[in-house]
C-alpha positions in Angstrom: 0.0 0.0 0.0 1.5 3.8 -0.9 -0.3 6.0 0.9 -0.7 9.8 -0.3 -2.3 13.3 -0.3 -3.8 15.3 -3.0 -5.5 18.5 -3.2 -7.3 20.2 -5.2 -7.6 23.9 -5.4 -10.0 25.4 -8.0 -12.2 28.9 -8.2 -14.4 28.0 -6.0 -13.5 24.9 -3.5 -10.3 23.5 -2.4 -10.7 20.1 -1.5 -8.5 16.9 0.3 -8.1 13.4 -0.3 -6.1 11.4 1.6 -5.5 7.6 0.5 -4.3 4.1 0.3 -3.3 2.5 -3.4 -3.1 -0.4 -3.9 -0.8 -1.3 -6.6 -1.8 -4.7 -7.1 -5.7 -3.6 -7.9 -5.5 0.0 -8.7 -8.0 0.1 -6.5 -8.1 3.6 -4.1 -8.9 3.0 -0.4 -10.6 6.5 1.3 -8.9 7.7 4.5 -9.7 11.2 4.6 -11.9 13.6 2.2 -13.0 17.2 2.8 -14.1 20.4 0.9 -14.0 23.6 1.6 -15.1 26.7 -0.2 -12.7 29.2 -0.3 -14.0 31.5 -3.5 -10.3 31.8 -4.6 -11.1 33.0 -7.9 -13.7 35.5 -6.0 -13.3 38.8 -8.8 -10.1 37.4 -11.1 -12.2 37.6 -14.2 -12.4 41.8 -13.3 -9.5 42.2 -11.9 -7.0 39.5 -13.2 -5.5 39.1 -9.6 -6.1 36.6 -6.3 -8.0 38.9 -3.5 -5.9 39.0 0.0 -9.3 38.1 1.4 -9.4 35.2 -0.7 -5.8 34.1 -0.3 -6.3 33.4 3.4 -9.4 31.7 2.7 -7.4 29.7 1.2 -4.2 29.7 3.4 -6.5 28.5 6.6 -7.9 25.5 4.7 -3.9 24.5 3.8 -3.6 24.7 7.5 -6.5 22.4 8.2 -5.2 20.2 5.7 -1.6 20.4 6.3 -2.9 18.7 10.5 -4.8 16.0 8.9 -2.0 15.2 6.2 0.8 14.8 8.7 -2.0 13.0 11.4 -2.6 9.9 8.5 1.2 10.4 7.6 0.5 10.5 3.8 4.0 9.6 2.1 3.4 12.3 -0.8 1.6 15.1 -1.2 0.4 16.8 -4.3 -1.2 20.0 -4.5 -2.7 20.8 -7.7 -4.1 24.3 -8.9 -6.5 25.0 -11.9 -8.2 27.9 -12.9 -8.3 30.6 -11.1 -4.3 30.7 -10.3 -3.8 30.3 -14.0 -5.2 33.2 -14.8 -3.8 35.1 -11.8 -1.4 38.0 -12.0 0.0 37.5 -8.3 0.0 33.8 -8.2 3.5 33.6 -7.2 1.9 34.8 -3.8 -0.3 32.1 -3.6 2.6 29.2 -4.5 5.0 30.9 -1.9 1.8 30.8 0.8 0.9 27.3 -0.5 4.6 26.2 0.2 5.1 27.4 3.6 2.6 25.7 4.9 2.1 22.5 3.2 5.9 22.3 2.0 5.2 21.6 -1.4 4.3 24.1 -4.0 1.1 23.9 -5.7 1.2 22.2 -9.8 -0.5 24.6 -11.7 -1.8 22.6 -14.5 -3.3 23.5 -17.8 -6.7 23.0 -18.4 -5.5 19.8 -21.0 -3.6 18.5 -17.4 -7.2 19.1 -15.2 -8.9 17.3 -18.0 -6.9 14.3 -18.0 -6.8 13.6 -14.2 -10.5 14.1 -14.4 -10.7 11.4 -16.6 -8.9 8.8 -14.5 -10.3 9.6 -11.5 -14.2 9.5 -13.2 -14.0 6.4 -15.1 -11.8 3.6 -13.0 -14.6 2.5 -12.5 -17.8 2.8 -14.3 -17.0 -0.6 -16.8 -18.9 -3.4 -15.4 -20.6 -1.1 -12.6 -24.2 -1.5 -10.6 -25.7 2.0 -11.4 -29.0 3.0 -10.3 -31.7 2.4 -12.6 -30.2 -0.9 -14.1 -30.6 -4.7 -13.7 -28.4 -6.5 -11.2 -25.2 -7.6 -12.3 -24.0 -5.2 -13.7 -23.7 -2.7 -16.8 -21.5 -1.6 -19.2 -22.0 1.9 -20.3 -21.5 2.8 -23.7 -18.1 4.5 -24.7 -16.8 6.6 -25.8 -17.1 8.8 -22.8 -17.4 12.5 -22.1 -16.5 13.3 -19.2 -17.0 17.1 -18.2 -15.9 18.9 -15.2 -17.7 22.0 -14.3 -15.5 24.3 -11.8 -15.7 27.7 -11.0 -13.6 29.3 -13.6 -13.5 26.7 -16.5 -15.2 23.7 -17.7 -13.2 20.4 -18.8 -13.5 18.3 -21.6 -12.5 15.1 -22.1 -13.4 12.3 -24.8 -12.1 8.6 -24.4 -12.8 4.9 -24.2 -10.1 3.4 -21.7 -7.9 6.5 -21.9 -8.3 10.5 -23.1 -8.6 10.6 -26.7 -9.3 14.4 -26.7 -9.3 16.9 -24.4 -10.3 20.8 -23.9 -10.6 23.3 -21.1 -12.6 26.5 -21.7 -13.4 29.4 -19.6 -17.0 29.0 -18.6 -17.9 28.2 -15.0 -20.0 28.8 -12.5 -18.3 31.4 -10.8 -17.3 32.9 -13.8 -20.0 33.2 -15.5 -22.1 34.8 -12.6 -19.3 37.4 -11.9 -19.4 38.7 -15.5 -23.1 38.2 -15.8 -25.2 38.5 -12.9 -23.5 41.1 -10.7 -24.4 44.5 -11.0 -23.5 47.5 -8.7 -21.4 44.3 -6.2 -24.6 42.6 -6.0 -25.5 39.3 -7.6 -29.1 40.0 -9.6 -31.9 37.5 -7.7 -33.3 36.1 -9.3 -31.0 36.9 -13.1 -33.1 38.4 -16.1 -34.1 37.3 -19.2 -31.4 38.9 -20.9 -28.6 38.0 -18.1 -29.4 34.4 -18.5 -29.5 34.7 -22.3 -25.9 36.7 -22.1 -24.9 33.5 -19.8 -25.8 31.0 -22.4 -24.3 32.7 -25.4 -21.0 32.3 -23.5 -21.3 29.1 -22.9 -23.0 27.9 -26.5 -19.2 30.1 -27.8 -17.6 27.8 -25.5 -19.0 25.2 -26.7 -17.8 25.8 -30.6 -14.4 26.1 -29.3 -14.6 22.6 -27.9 -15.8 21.3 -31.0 -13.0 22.3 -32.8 -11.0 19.6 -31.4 -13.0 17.4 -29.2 -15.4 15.1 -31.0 -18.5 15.3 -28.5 -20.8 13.8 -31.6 -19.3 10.7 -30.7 -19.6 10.7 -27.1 -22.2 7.8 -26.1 -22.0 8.3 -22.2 -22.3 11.5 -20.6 -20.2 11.7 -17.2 -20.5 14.8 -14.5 -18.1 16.2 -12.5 -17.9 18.5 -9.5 -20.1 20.4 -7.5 -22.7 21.7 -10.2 -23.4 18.6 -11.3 -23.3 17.0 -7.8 -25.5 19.5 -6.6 -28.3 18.6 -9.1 -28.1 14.9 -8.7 -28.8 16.0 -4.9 -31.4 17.8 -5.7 -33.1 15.9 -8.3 -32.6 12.8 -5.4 -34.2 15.2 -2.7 -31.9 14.3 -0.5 -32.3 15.7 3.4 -28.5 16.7 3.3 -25.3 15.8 0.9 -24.6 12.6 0.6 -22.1 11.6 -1.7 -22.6 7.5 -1.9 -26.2 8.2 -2.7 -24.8 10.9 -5.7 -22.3 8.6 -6.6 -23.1 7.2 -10.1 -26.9 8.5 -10.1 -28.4 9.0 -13.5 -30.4 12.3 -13.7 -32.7 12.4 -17.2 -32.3 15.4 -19.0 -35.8 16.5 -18.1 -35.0 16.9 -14.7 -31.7 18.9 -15.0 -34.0 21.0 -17.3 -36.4 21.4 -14.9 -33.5 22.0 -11.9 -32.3 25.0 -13.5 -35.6 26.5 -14.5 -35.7 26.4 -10.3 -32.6 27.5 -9.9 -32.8 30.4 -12.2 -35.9 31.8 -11.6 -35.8 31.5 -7.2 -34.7 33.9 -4.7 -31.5 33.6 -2.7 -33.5 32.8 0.4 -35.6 30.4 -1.6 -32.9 28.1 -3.0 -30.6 28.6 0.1 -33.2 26.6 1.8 -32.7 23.9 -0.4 -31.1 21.0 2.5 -28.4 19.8 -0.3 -26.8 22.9 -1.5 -23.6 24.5 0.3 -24.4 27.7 1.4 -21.2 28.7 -0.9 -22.8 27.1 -4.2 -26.3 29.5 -3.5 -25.0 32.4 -5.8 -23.5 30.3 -8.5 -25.6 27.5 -8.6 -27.6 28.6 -11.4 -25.2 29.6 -14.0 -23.3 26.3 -12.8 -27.0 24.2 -14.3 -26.7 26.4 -16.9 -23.5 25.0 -18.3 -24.7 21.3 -17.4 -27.8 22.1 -20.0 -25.9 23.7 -22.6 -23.5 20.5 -22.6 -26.7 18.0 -22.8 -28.6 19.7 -25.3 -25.3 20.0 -27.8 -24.4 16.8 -27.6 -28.4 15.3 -27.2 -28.0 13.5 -23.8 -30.8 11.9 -22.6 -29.3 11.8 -18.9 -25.7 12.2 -17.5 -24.1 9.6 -15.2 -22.9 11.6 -11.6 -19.9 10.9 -10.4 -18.3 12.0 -7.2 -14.8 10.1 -7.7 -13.4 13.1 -10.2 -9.8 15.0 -10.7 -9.0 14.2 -7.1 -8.9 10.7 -7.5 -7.1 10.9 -10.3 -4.8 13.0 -8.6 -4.1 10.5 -6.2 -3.8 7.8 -8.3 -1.4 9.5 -10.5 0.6 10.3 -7.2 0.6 6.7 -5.9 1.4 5.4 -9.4 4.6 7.8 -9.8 5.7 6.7 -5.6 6.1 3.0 -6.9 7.6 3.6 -10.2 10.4 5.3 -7.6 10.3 2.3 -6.3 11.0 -0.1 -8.6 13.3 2.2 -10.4 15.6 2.9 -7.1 
């Protein structure tokens, strides 16, 4: 068994996983996984820099995580930062911060990097797996795959059978898209207009032509969904009391009802939808241009449902981590 730490830092969450491999099954044994959000990316599509305010956001939850890490004595640790540090002016603040108190510094990846770890850590397992909704024994899903991960800054892309075929990372997500659409005067608009929503879309339908240029979605056969956006509709759709991930994990939610999700979330009052038991009080703002991109995505590619998954670019992560520990191994 290797045992190791990953953590992923995006726009809006920074979350932990702490783990066994082993190497013998690939398989990856939980020991430890948290989220927190942070908002890192909180006003770097105005202002092309990390807030202070959101820098020791940040810096707290490394110290959290930094106690736990050394508590389950993880052998490695990798710390891994997407979007909103790419696109940072002062990230070399936010790698010195991450460094002194973690004592690694944080991987900023491109989005190509985020897409592929995503991939890894979404499929493992889905081949041969009971899902919801189907007859005992198992089923395999049809491939290829398209796995997408909607973050806070960006959106991932990723098309592939038993590895990544193609692979693209554009800027729409949630938290972008609600900073450069919905707030006016410093105050999100609740619930968004017509014409804010419609801005929102035409974004994302862009984005979406981008991708297309050299990611084949036509011949994606299984839609898989990634993060909190998409976790936070299968929750919904589930009406669960409170989150819980193993009833999210691999839940198929029809097209229908994400349409119908983000008609709610779109046309509800702050108040309304933070009294929804599933969704993080931190999602409450951006959870309806996050449903936004999730439709968008279905509709291009004519997805009847999408398969959730909460095992994402964190396990993959990890399992990249392990995998390069025990290559070390055999090579020393």
């Amino acid at each position: 068994m290797t045992r190791v730490a990953g953590i992923d830092c995006g726009t809006n969450s920074i979350r932990l996983l702490v783990a066994d491999y082993e190497p013998a099954t690939g398989e990856l044994v939980e020991l430890d996984r948290r989220m927190k959000i942070v908002r890192l990316g909180q006003g770097v599509d105005r202002t092309g820099r990390l807030a202070p305010e959101a820098l020791e956001r940040t810096f707290a939850a490394c110290r959290e995580y930094a106690a736990v890490i050394k508590e389950l004595g993880a052998e490695r640790v990798r710390f891994v930062a997407t979007s909103a540090s790419r696109d940072a002016e002062n990230r070399d603040e936010f790698v010195r911060g991450v460094l002194d108190i973690l004592g690694v510094a944080p991987e900023v990846i491109s989005g190509e990097q985020e897409a592929e770890f995503s991939f890894t850590g979404a499929t493992k397992e889905l081949t041969g797996t009971d899902l919801p909704g189907t007859t005992a024994g198992g089923t395999t899903l049809d491939k290829p795959f398209l796995v997408v991960d909607i973050g806070g800054g960006s959106t991932e892309f990723v098309v592939g059978e038993d590895h990544v075929r193609a692979a693209r990372s554009v800027d729409v997500g949630c938290v972008r898209m609600t900073e450069r659409h919905l707030v006016v005067d410093g105050e999100v608009t609740d619930p968004p207009t017509a014409a804010q929503i419609a801005a929102i879309r035409a974004d994302i339908e862009a984005a979406l032509d981008l991708v297309e240029e050299t990611v084949p979605l036509a011949e994606a056969r299984t839609l898989v969904g990634l993060a909190g956006s998409v976790t936070t509709v299968a929750g919904i759709a589930l009406g669960l009391p409170e989150y819980l991930p193993s009833a999210i994990h691999h839940a198929r939610i029809p097209y229908a009802t994400v349409r119908e999700i983000s008609e709610r979330m779109l046309t509800t009052t702050h108040a309304e939808r933070a009294a929804i038991p599933v969704l993080h009080p931190g999602r409450v703002d951006v959870i309806g241009a996050g449903t936004l991109v999730l439709l968008a995505i279905m509709e291009r590619i004519g997805a009847s449902e999408v398969v959730v998954s909460e095992h994402d670019i964190l396990d993959g992560i990890a399992i990249k981590t392990a995998e390069e520990v025990e290559a070390d191994r055999q090579g020393s």
